[in-house]
C-alpha positions as CSV (number, residue, x, y, z in Angstrom):
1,X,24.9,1.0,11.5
2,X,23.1,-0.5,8.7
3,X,19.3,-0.3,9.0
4,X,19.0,-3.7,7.0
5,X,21.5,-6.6,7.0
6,X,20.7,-9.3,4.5
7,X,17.0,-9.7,4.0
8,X,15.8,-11.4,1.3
9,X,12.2,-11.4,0.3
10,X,10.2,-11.8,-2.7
11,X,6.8,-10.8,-3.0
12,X,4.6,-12.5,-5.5
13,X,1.6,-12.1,-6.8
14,X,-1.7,-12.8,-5.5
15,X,0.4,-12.5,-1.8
16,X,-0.7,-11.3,1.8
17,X,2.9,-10.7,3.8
18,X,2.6,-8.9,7.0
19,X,5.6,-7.1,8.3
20,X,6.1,-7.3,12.1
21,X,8.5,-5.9,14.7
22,X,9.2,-2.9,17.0
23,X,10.4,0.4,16.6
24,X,13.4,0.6,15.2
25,X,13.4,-2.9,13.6
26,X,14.0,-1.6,10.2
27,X,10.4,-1.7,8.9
28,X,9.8,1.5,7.4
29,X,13.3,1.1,5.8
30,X,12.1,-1.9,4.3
31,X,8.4,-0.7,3.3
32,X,10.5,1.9,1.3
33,X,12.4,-0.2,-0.3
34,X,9.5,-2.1,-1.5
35,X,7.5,0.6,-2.5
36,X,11.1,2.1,-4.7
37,X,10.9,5.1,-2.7
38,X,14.6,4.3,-1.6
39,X,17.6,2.1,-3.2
40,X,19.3,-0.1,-1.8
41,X,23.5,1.2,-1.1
42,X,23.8,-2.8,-1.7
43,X,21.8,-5.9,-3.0
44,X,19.9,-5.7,-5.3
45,X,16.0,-4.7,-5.5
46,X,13.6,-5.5,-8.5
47,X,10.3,-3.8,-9.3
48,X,8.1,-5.7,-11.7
49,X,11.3,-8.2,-12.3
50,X,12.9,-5.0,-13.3
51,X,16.4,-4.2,-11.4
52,X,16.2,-0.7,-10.4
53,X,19.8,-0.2,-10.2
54,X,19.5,0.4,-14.0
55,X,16.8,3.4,-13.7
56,X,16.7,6.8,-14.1
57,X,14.7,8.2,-11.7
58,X,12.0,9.4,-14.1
59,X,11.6,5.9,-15.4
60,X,12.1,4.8,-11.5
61,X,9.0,6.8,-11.3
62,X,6.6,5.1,-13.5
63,X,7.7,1.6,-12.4
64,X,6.4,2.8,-9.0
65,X,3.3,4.7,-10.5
66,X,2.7,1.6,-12.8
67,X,3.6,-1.3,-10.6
68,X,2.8,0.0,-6.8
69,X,0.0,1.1,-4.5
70,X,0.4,2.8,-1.7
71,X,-1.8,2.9,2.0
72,X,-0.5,5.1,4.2
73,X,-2.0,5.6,8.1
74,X,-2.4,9.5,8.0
75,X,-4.3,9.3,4.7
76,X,-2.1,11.5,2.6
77,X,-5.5,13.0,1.0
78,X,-5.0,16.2,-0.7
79,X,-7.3,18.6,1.9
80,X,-9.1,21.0,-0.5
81,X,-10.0,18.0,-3.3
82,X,-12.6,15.9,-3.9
83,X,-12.2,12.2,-3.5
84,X,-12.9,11.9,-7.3
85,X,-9.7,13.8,-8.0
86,X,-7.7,12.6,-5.2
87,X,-8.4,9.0,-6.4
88,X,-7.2,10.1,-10.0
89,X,-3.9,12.1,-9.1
90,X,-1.7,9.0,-9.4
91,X,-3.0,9.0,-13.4
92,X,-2.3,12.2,-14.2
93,X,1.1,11.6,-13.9
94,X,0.6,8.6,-16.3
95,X,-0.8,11.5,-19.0
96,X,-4.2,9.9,-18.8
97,X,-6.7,12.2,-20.1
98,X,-9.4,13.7,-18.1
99,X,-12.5,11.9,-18.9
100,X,-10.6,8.6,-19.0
101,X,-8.8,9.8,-15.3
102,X,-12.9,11.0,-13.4
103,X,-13.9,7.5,-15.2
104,X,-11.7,5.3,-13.7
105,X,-11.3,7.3,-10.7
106,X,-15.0,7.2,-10.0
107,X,-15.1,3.2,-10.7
108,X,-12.8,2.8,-8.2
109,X,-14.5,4.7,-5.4
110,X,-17.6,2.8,-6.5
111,X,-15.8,-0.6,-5.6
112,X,-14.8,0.9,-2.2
113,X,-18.2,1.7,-1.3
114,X,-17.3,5.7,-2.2
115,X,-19.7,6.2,-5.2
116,X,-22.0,8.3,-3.2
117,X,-18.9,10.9,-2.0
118,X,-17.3,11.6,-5.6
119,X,-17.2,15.3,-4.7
120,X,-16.6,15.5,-0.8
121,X,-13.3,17.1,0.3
122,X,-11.2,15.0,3.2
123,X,-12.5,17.3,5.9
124,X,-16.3,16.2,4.6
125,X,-15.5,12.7,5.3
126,X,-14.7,10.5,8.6
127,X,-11.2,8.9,9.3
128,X,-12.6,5.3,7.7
129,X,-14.2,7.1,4.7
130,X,-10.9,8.9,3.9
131,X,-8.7,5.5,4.2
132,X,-11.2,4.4,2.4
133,X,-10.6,6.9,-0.5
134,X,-6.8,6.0,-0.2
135,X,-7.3,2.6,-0.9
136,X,-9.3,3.4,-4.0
137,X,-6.1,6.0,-4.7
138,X,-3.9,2.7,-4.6
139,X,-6.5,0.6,-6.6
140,X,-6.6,3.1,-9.5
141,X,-3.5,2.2,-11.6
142,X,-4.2,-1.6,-11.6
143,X,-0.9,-2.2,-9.5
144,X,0.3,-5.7,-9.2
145,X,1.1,-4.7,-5.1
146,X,-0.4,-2.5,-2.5
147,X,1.8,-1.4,0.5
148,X,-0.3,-0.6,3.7
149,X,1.9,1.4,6.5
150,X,-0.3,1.0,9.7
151,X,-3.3,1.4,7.2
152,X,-5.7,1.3,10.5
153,X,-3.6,3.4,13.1
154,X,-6.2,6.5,13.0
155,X,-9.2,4.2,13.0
156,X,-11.2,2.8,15.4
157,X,-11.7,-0.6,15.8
158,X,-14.8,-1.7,13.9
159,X,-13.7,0.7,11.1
160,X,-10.6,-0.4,11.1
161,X,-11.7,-4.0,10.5
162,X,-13.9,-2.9,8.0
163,X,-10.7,-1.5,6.0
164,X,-8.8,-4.7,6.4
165,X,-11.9,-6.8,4.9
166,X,-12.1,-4.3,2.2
167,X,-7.6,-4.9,1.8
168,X,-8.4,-8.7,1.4
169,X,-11.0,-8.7,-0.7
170,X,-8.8,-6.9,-3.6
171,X,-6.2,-9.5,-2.5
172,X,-8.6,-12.4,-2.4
173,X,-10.8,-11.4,-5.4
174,X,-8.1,-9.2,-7.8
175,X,-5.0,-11.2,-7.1
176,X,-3.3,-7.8,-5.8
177,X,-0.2,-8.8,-3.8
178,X,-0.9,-6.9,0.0
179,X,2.2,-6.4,2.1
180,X,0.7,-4.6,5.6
181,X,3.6,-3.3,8.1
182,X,1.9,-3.1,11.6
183,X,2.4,-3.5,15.1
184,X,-1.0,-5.1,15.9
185,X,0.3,-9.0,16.1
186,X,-3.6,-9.8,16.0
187,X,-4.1,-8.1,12.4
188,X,-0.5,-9.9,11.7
189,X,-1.7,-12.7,12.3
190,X,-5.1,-12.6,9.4
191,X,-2.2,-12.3,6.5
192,X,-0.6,-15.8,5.0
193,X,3.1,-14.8,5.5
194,X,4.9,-12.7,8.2
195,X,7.9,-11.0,7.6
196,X,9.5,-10.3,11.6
197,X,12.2,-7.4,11.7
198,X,14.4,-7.3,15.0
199,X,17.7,-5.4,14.4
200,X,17.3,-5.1,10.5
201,X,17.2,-8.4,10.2
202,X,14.1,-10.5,9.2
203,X,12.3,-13.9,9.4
204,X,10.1,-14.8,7.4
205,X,7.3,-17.1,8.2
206,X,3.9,-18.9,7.9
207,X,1.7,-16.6,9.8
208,X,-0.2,-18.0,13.0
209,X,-3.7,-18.3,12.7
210,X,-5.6,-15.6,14.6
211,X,-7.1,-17.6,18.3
């Protein structure tokens, strides 16, 4: 059984798609496609208007490093490093040096509200702090897209709004393309577009406005 069956979507800049649907559906197939963690066994699939049929998987790579942001629900924080040098990981592998890597690494943190926990450690932080040290992991390399998988699942609700204000204000203000896959209808519903997976197969539509 395929896990996708014909979907077609483009995401541009400067866009707010929010991927819908329930278990199953095919949207964590899809969220890896997007992100290049996956290729496709047909169609094709373009990162950066770059088909990545043609990659190696070193260049593959550093499209995604280059291009892509990612969100995920659990964090993914390293546990026994700072914020500072989680939020800078992404440029070592771009062979940024050091002092450039703690500058930009810190800048970012300062426009998540982190500049005051450069040096705490995951465990030092709460679950809203540590997304938001994610987000400023995603924001580090400039990418022209940030993929958010259930990006407030381990959050509670007001800090879990406060992480989705913080998302569309780099989409509003930075022209960052933000594709969120969730099940919450309601958060759905704040994004421009929704992309609705039933079966691998998708519709995509003008999202409803939130009641």
């Amino acid at each position: 059984m395929q896990a996708l069956r014909g979907v077609s979507v483009r995401v541009a800049a400067g866009d707010y798609v929010a991927v819908v649907g329930p278990s199953g559906s095919g949207k964590s197939t899809l969220m890896h496609l997007l992100g290049a963690l996956d290729r496709p066994s047909t169609g094709t699939l373009r990162v950066g208007g770059r088909d990545v049929a043609g990659m190696g998987q070193d260049e593959l790579a550093r499209a995604r490093n280059e291009t892509i942001g990612f969100v995920f629900q659990a964090f993914q924080l390293l546990p026994r490093t700072t914020a500072v040098d989680n939020v800078a990981m992404p440029l070592v592998y771009r062979g940024v040096r050091r002092g450039e890597r703690r500058r930009r690494a810190e800048a970012a943190l300062h426009a998540v509200g982190m500049g005051h926990r450069l040096g705490h450690t995951p465990n030092q932080l709460s679950g809203g702090e540590q997304q938001r040290v994610a987000i400023a992991r995603a924001l580090v390399g400039d990418p022209q897209v940030i993929l958010a998988d259930e990006p407030t699942g381990n959050l509670d609700s007001r800090r879990g709004a406060e992480v989705m204000e913080l998302l569309e204000g780099l989409n509003a203000e930075r022209g960052v393309a933000l594709v969120v896959v969730t099940h919450d209808l309601e958060l759905a519903r704040r994004a421009r577009r929704q992309l609705r997976m039933r079966d691998g197969l998708a519709e995509l539509t003008t999202a409803e406005p939130a009641p």
